[in-house]
N, C-alpha and C positions, 0 to 999 in steps of 0.2 A: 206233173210230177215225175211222172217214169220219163219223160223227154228228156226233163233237167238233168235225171241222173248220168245220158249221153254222154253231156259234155264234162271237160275235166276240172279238175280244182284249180282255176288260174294261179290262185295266189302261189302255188310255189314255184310258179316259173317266172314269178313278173320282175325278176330280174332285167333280164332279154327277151319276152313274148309275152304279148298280155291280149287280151281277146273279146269278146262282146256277140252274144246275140240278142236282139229286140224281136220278138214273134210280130206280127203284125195281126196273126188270129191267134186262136187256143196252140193250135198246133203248128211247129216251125217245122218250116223246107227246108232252112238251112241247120248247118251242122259244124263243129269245127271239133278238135281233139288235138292233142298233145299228151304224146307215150316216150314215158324216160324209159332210153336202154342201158344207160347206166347216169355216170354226175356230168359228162362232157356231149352223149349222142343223145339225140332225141327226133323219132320222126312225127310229125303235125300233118294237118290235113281241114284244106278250109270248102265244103262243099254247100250246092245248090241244086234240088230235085226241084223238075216241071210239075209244073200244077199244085195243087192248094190240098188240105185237108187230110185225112187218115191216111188215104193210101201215100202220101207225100211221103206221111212219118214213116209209116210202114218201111216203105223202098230205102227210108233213110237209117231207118235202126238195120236192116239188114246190111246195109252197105257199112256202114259202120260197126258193124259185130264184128265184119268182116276185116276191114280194115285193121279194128285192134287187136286182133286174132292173129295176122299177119304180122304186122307190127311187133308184137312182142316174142315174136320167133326169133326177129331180127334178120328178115328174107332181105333181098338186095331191094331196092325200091322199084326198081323197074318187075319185076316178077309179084308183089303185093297187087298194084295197078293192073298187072296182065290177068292173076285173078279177079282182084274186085268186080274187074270189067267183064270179065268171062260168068261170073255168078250173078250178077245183074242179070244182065241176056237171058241166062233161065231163068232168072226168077218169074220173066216173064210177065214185069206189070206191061201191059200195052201202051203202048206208044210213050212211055215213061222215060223219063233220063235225066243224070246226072251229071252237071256240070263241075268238073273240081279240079283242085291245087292238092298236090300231095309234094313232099318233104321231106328228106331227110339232113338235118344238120348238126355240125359238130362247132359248140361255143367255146372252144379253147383256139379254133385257127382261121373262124370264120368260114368254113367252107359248108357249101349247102350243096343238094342234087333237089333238083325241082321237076315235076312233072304236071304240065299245064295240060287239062282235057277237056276242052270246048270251054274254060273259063274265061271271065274277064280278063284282060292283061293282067300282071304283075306289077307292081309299082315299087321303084329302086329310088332311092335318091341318095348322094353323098351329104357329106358337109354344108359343102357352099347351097345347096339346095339345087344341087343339078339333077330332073327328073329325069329317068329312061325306065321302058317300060317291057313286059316280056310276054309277047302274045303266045296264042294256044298253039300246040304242034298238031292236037290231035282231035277228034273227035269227040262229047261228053262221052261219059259211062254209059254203058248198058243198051247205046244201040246198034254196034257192030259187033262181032265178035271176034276175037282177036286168036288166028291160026298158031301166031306164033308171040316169044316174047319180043322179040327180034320190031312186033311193029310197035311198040311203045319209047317212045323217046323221051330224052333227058336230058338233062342240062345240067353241068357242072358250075356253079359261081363263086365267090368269094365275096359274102359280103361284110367284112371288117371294116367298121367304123363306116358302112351304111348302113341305110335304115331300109326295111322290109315291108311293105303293104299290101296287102291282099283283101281282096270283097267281094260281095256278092253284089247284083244289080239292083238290088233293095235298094244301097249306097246310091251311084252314080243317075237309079232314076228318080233317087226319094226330092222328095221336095222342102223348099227352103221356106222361112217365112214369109218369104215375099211370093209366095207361089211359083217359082222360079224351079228348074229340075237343076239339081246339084251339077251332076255331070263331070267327067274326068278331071274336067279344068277348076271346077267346083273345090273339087279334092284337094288341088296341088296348090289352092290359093288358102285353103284352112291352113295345111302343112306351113306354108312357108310366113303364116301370121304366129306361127307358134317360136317359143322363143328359147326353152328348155324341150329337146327333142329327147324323148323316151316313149317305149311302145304304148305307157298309160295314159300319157298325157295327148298322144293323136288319137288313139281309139276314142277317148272322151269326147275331146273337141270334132272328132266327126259325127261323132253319134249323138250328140247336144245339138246341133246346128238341124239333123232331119227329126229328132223325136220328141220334141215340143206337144204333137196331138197325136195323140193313140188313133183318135179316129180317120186322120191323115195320112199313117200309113199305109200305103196298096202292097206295101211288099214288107218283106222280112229285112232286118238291118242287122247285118252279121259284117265284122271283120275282125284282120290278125293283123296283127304288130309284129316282129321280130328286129331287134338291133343287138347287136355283138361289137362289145369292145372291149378294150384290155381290161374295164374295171369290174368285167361279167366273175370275173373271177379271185 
């Protein structure tokens, strides 16, 4: 119950971002959040802590106190991240870290800044269904320490009138009914059987296809959606 409170009330973003996590135990590793700074910005944030169980949560509600804390200052994105990552490190769980996607986007022009930290790629696709995808720059959360803001890097994109994917390894390692591992390609063949693209309707059909058995899942099945288009508004 205090976990669930973490995450945000999707429903009033499911305009353009809709989101899912599936615990695979009591307690999730992953985490995801969405913070309005006003009707058009909003920064979001899709993460994944090593190893299983309390201290997982632990490391993850700090990192995420922390995050929304940031967040709602309205700090540059690159300087949130250079914190997060700096307060991790002392917190000091050992040999712990964080895998994550942090965010900040504006749904009036499409434009986003992304900062990738030891996570899975990114997943872009347009229209026609042409996928590209956006790997890590940098190392997870919390096990370097970062001198300066200067080592955090960022990416500027425009995603109007594409669509936004993001997950955790839950996804790409969970398995099919055929016992089969999903995997990248797994993903990009769900997407492109879908026929009405919005962020509800893939987070679904991904999350349908691995959570069939509770007792089948060995990982946490968490992802984000994000798509922006002229009708966002």
């Amino acid at each position: 119950e205090v976990q669930k409170r973490l995450f945000p009330e999707i429903k009033k973003f499911e305009k353009f971002v809709y989101a899912k996590n599936i615990p695979a135990r009591d307690v999730s590793g992953d985490y995801y959040d969405i913070i309005e700074i006003n009707e058009n910005e909003f920064y979001f944030t899709l993460a994944d802590v090593s190893g299983k169980g309390v201290r997982s949560g632990m490391l993850m509600a700090k990192a995420s106190s922390v995050f929304r804390t940031l967040a709602n200052l309205s700090l540059p994105l690159e300087k949130i991240v250079y914190i997060v990552n700096n307060e991790i490190v002392e917190a000091k769980f050992k040999g712990m870290f964080i895998t994550a996607v942090f965010g900040k986007m504006n749904v009036l022009n499409g434009e986003i800044e992304i900062i990738n930290a030891g996570h899975e790629s990114i997943m872009l696709f347009d229209e026609s269904k042409n996928f590209e995808f956006i790997k890590s720059d940098l190392p997870p959360i919390g096990i370097i320490k970062y001198p300066t803001e200067k080592m955090v890097k960022k990416r500027n994109l425009n995603i109007k009138d594409k669509t936004f994917v993001v997950y955790t390894d839950g996804v790409t390692e969970g398995y099919l009914k055929n016992g089969k591992e999903l995997g990248v390609e797994g993903v990009k063949k769900i997407i492109s059987n879908i026929n009405e693209i919005n962020p509800k309707n893939i987070i679904n059909n991904i999350v349908d296809n691995l959570n069939f058995d509770q007792v089948k899942l060995r990982d946490d099945i968490t992802c984000l959606c994000i798509k922006i288009n002229n009708s966002n508004h």
